[in-house]
C-alpha positions in Angstrom: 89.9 63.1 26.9 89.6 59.0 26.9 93.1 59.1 29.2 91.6 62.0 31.7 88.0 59.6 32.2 90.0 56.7 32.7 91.8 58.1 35.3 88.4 59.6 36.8 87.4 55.6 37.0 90.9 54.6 38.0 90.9 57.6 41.1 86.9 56.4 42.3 86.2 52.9 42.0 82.7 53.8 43.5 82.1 55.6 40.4 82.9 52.8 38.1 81.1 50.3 39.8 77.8 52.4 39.7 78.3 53.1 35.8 79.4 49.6 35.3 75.5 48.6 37.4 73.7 51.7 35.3 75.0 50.1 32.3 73.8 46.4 33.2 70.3 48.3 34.5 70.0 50.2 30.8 70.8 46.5 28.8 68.1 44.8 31.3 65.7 47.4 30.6 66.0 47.1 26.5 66.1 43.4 26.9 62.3 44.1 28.7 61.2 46.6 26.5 61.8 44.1 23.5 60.6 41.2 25.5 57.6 43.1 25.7 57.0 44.1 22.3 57.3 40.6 21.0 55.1 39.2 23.5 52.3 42.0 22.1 53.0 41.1 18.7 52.9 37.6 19.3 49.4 38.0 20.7 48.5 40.2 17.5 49.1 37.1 15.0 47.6 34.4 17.4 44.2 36.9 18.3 44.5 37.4 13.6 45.6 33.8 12.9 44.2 31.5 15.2 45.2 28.2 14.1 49.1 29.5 13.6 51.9 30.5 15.8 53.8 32.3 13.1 54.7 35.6 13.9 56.6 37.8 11.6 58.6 41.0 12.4 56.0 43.4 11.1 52.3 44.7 12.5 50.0 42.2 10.5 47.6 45.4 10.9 50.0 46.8 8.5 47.7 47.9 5.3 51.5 48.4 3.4 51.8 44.5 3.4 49.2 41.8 2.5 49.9 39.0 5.0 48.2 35.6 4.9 48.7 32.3 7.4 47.2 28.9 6.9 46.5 26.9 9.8 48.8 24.8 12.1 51.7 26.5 10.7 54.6 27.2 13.3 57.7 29.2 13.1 60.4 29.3 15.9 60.7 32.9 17.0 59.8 35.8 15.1 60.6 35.9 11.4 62.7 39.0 10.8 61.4 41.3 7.9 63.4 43.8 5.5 61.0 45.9 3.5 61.0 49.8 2.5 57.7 50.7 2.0 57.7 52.8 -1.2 54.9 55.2 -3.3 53.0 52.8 -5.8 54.9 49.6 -4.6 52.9 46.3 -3.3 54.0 44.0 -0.7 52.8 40.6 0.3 53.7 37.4 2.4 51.7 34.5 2.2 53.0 31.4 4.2 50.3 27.9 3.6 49.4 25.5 6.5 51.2 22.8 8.2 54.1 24.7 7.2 57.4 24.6 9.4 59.4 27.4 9.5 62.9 27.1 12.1 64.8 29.6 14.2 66.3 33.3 12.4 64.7 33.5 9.5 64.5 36.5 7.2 62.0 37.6 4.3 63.8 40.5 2.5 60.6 42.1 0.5 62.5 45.0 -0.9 65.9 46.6 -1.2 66.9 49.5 1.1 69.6 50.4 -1.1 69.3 50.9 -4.9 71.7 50.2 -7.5 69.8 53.6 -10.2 70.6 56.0 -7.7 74.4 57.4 -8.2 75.3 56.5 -4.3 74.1 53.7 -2.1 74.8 56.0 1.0 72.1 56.1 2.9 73.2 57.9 6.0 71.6 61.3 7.0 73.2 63.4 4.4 70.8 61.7 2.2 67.5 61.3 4.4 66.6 64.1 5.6 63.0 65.0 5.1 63.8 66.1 0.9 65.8 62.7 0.9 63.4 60.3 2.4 60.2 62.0 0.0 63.1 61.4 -2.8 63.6 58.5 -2.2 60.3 57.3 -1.7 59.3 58.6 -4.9 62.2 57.3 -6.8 63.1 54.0 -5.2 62.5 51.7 -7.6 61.5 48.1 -6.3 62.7 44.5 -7.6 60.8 42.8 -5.1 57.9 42.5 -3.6 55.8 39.1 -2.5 57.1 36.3 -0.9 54.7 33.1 -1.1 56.0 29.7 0.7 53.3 26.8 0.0 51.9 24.1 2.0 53.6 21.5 4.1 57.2 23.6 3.5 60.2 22.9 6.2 62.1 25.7 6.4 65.8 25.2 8.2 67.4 27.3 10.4 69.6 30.9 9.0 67.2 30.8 5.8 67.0 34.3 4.0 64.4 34.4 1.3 64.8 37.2 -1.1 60.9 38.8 -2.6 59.5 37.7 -5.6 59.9 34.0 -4.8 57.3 31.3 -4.9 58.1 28.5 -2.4 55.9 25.3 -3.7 54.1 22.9 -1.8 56.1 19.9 0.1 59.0 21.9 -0.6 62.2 21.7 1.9 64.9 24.3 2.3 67.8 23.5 4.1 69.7 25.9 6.8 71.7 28.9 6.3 70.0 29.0 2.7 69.6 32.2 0.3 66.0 31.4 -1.9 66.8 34.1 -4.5 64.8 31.9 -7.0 61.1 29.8 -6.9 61.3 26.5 -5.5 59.2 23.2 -7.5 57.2 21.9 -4.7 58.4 18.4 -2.8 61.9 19.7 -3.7 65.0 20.1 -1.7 67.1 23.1 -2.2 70.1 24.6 0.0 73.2 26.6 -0.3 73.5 30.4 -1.4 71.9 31.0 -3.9 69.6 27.6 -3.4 69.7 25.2 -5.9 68.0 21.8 -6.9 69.3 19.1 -4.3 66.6 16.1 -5.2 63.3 15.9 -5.1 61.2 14.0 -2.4 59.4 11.4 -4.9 59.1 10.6 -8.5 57.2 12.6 -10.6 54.1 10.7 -10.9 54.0 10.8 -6.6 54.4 14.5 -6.7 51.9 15.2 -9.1 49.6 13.3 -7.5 50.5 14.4 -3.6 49.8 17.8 -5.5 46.3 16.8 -6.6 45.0 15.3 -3.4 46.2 18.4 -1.3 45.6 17.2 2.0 46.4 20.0 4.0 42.5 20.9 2.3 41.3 18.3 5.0 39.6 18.3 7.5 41.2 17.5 10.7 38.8 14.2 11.4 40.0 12.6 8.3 43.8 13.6 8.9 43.5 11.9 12.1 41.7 8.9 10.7 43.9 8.1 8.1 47.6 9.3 10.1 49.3 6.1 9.3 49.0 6.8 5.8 51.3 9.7 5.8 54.5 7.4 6.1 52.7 5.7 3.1 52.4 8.2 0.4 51.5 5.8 -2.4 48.3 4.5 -0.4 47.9 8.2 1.2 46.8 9.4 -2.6 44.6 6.7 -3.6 42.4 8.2 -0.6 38.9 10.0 -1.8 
């Protein structure tokens, strides 16, 4: 059958260069549609979230998923989310303020496949409308909430797994997998993330903790800037 088309195309040129055009048309019209839908769900986080540009990959209308933003928080793109919303199962993201979050991240909140089931298959065999109320009933979830702290960088190709606490300060380098809590003003990277250092001494962190600045307002931030390349005069501030 493939040689017979291909002869077809090789016979009428005409005829491949208008499915060749149809096909360009079809990609340019998905590549619209999905423009579109971002741009709308962009606008849904900034009309919820005023004082943030993240966006994540899910309706923050969604009642199936707690979300929470602090303010002056900025991701790059939309943050891609992997969740299967099960019977009984509770799902949350909360990201702090001043947090930066880089380019193709993902927040895995739950597991699409399960390892109690006999097969992992999930192809239609398996989910048709008795499989998907099945499944829904049975799947059992590991996961769950994902909560990344205050001031957090976040590099680029980070995959967070649920069930992970990100603390405050805290910096994750890129192409990470956070499969575990982070201690905040640490630096983690690889797959799984582990301990690389930590941003200051233990006295400076627990004190950067106590004065938690991102609490300001915006006035005093602005008054007292320089400090911030200054840590050990920024927490003797009141």
């Amino acid at each position: 059958m493939k040689r017979i088309f291909d002869r077809i195309l090789d016979e009428h040129p005409k005829l491949y260069r208008f499915l060749w055009s149809a096909r360009d048309d079809f990609e340019g019209t998905l590549g619209f549609i999905g423009g579109l839908r971002s741009f709308l769900l962009k606008r849904k986080y900034r009309k919820l979230f005023r004082k943030s540009s993240v966006c994540l990959g899910i309706d923050p209308y969604d009642k199936r998923c707690r979300i929470e933003i602090g303010k002056y928080s900025y991701s790059s793109g939309i943050i891609g989310v992997g969740w299967v919303p099960a019977e009984n199962a509770e799902y949350s993201i909360r990201i702090g303020s001043y947090t930066h979050i880089n380019s193709n991240i993902k927040i895995i909140l739950s597991k699409a496949h399960t390892l109690y089931a006999v097969s992992n298959n999930m192809n239609s065999l398996f989910l048709d409308r008795r499989g998907i109320e099945l499944y829904r009933k049975r799947h059992v979830e590991e996961y769950g909430h994902v909560d990344i702290g205050n001031d957090v960088w976040i590099g680029d190709d980070v995959t967070i797994i649920g069930n992970v606490k990100i603390g405050d300060g805290a910096v994750i380098g890129a192409k990470s997998v956070v499969t575990h809590d982070v201690e905040p003003y640490s630096i983690v990277g690889g797959a799984p993330a582990k301990l690389i250092r930590y941003r200051f001494d233990a006295k400076l962190r627990k004190e950067l903790h106590k004065i938690k600045w991102w609490d300001w307002s915006e006035d005093k931030i602005l008054k007292n800037i320089d400090l911030f390349y200054d840590p050990e005069k920024l927490i003797k501030l009141k």
